[in-house]
Short mmCIF file of the C-alpha atoms (twelve columns), coordinates in Angstrom:
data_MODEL
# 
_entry.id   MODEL 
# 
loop_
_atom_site.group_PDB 
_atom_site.id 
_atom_site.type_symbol 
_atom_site.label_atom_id 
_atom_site.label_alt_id 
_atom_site.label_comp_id 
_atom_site.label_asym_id 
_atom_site.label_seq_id 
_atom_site.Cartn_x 
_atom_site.Cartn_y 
_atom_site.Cartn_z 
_atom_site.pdbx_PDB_model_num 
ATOM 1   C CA . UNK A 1   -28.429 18.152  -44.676 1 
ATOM 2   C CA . UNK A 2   -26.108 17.886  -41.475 1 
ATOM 3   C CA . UNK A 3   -22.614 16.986  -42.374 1 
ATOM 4   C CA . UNK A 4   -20.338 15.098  -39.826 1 
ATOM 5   C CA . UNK A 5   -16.887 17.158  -39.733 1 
ATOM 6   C CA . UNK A 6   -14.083 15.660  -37.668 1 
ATOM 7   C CA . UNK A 7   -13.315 18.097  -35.055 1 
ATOM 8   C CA . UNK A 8   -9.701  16.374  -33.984 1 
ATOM 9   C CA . UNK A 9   -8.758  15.360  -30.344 1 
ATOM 10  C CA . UNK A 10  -9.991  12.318  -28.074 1 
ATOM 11  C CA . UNK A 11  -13.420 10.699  -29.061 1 
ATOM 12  C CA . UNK A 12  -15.491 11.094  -25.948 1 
ATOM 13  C CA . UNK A 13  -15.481 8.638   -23.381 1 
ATOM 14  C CA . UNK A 14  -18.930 6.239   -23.098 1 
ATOM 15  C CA . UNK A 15  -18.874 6.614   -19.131 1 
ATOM 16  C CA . UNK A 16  -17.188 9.652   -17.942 1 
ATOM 17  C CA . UNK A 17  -16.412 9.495   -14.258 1 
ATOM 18  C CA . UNK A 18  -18.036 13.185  -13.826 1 
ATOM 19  C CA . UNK A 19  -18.380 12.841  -9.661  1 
ATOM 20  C CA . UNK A 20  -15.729 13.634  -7.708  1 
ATOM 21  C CA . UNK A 21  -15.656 13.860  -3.416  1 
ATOM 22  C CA . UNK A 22  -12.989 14.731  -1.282  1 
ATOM 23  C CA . UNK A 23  -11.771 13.428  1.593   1 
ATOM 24  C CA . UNK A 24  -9.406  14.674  4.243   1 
ATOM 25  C CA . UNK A 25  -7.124  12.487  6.774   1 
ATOM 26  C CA . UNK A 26  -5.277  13.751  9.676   1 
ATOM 27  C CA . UNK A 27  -1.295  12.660  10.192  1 
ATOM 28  C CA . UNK A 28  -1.834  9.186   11.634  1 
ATOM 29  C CA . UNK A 29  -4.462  8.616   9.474   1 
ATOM 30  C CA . UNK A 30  -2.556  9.552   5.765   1 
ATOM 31  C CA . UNK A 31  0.235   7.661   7.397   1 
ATOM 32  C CA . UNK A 32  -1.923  4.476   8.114   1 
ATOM 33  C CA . UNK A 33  -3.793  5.090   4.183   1 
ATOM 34  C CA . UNK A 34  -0.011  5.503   2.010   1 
ATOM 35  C CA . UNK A 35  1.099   2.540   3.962   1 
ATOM 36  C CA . UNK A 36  -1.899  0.585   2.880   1 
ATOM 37  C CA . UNK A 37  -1.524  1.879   -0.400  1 
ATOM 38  C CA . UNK A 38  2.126   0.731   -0.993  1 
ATOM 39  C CA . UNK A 39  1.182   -2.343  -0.098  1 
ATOM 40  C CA . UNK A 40  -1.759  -2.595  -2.498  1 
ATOM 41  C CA . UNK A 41  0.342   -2.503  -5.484  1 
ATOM 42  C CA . UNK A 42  -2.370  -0.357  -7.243  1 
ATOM 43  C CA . UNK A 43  -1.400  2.019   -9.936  1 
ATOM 44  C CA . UNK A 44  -2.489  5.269   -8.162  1 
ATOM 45  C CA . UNK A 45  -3.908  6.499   -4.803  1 
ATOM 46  C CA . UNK A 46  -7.670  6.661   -7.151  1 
ATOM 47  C CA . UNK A 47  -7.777  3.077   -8.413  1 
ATOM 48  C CA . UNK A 48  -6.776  2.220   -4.856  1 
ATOM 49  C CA . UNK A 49  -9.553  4.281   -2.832  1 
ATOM 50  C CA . UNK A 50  -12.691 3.002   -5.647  1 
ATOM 51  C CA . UNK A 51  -11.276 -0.581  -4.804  1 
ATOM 52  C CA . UNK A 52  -11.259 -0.374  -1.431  1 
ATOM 53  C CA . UNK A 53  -15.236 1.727   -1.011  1 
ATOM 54  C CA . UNK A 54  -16.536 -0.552  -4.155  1 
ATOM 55  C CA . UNK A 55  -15.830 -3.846  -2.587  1 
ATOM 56  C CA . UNK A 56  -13.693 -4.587  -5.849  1 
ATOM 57  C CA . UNK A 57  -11.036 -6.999  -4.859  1 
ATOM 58  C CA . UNK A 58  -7.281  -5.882  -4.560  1 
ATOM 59  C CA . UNK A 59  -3.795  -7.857  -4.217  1 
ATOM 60  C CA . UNK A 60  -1.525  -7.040  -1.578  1 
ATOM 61  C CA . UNK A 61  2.348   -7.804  -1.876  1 
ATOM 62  C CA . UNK A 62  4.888   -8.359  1.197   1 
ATOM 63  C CA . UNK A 63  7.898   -8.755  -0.199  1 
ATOM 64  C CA . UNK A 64  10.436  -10.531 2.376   1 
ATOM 65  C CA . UNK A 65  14.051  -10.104 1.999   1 
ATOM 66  C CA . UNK A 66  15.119  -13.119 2.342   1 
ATOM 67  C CA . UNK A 67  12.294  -14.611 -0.128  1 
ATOM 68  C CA . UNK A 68  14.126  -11.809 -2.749  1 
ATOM 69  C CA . UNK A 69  17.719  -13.307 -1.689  1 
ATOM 70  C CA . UNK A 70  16.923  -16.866 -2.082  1 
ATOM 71  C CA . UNK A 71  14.964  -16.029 -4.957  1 
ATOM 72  C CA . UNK A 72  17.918  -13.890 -6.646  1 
ATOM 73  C CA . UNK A 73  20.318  -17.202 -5.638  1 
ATOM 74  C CA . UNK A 74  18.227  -19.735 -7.223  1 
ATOM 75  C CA . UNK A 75  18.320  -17.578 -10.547 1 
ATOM 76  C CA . UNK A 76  22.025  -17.168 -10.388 1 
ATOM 77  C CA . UNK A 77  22.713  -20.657 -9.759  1 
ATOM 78  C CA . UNK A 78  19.881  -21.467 -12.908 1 
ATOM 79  C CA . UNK A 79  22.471  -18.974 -14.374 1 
ATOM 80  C CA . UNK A 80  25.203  -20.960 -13.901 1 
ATOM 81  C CA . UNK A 81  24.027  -24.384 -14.820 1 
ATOM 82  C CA . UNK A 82  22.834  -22.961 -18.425 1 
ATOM 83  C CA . UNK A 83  27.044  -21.675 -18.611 1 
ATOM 84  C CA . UNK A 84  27.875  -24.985 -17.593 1 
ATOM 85  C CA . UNK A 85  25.678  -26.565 -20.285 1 
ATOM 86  C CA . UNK A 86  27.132  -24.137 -23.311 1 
ATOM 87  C CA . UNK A 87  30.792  -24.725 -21.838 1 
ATOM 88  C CA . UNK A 88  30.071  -28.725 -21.683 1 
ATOM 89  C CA . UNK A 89  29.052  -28.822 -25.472 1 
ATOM 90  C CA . UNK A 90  32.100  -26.650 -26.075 1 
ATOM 91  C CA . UNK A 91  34.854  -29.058 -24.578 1 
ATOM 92  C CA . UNK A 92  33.051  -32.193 -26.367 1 
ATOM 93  C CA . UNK A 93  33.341  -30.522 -29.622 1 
ATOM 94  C CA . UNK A 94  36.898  -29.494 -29.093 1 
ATOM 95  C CA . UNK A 95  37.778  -33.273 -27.499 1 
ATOM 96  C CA . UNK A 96  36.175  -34.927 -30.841 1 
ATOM 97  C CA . UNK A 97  38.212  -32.369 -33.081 1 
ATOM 98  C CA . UNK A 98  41.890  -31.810 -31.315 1 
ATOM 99  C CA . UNK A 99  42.235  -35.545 -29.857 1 
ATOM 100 C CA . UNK A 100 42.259  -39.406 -30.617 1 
ATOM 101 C CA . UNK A 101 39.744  -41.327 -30.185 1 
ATOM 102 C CA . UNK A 102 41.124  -43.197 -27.200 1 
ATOM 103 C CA . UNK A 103 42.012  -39.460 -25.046 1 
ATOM 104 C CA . UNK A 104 38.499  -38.340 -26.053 1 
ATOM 105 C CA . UNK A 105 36.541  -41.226 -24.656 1 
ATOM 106 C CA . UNK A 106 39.244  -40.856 -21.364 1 
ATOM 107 C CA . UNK A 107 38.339  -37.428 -20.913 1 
ATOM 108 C CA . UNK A 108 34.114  -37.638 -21.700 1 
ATOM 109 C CA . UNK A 109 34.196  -40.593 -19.205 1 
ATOM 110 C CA . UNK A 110 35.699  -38.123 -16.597 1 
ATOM 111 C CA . UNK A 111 33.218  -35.233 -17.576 1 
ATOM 112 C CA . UNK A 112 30.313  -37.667 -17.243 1 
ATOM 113 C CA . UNK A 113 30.721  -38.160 -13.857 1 
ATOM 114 C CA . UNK A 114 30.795  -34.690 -13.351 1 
ATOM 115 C CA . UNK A 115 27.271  -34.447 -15.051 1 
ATOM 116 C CA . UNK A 116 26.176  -36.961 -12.926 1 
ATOM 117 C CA . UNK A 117 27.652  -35.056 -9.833  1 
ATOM 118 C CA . UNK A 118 25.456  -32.071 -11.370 1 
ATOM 119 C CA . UNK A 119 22.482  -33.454 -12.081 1 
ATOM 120 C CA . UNK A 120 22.466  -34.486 -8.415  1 
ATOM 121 C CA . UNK A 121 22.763  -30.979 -7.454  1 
ATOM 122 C CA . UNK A 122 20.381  -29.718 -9.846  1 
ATOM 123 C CA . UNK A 123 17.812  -32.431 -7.825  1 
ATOM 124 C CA . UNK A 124 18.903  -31.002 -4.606  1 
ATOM 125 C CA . UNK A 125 18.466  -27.902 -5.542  1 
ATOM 126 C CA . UNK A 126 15.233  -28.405 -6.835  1 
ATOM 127 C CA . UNK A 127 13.744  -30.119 -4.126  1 
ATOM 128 C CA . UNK A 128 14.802  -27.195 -1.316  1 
ATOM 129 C CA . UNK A 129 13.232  -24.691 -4.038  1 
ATOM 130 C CA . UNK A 130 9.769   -27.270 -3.623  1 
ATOM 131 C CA . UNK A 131 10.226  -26.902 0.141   1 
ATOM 132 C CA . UNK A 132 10.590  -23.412 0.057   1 
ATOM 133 C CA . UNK A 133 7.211   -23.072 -1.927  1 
ATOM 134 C CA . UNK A 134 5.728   -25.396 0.449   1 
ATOM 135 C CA . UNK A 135 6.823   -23.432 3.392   1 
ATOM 136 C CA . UNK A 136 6.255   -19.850 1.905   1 
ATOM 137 C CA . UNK A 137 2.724   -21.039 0.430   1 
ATOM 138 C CA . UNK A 138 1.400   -22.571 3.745   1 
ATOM 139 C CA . UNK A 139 2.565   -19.272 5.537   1 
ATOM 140 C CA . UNK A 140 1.218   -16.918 3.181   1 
ATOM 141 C CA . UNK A 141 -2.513  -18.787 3.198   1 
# 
């Protein structure tokens, strides 16, 4: 009768990856491989070279600066619309507690065409953001 103790550690893998080959590059040619690899995105030099000899598809990001910038701008101004919003439901509450009724409508007819003036933006701004995609996407393809 054979009894089944638990030795401890890491169950064994199903498909160990036993083979192993080595490869050397010269200067111009390590140089030409890392800066393939950066731009790969791939976890690690290995995952990168099986892709690339298997045929296995891989992603490669360029990032542009100026892509990041108007990227980081958009955000900040998404940023500041969402402050805007919080601030906006601030001042009605305070109008509809601190004020008559008469100075409260004065005052929410003033900030409603300043929501109007921002929603406009917000359209503007969202339409050069669809541009941009259009642009970026037909360059990119």
């Amino acid at each position: 009768m054979k009894q089944n103790f638990n030795s401890g550690g890491r169950p064994p893998k199903l498909n160990p990856a036993s083979y192993r080959y080595v490869v050397r590059f010269d200067a111009v040619e390590n140089s030409v491989f890392l800066s393939l690899y950066e731009k790969s995105g791939a976890t690690n030099k290995a995952a990168f070279i099986k892709n690339v000899l298997l045929n296995k598809p891989f992603k490669v990001f360029i990032v542009d600066e100026n892509t990041r910038i108007f990227i980081d701008q958009l955000s900040a101004f998404n940023s500041h619309y969402r402050t805007i919003g919080v601030e906006y439901d601030t001042v009605v509450k305070t109008l509809r507690e601190n004020f008559t009724e008469k100075k409260a409508m004065a005052a929410l007819y003033k900030l409603e065409k300043i929501t109007i003036e921002l929603v406009k933006l917000n359209r503007e701004i969202v339409a050069l953001a669809n541009k941009f995609d259009e642009r970026w996407l037909q360059k990119s393809l």
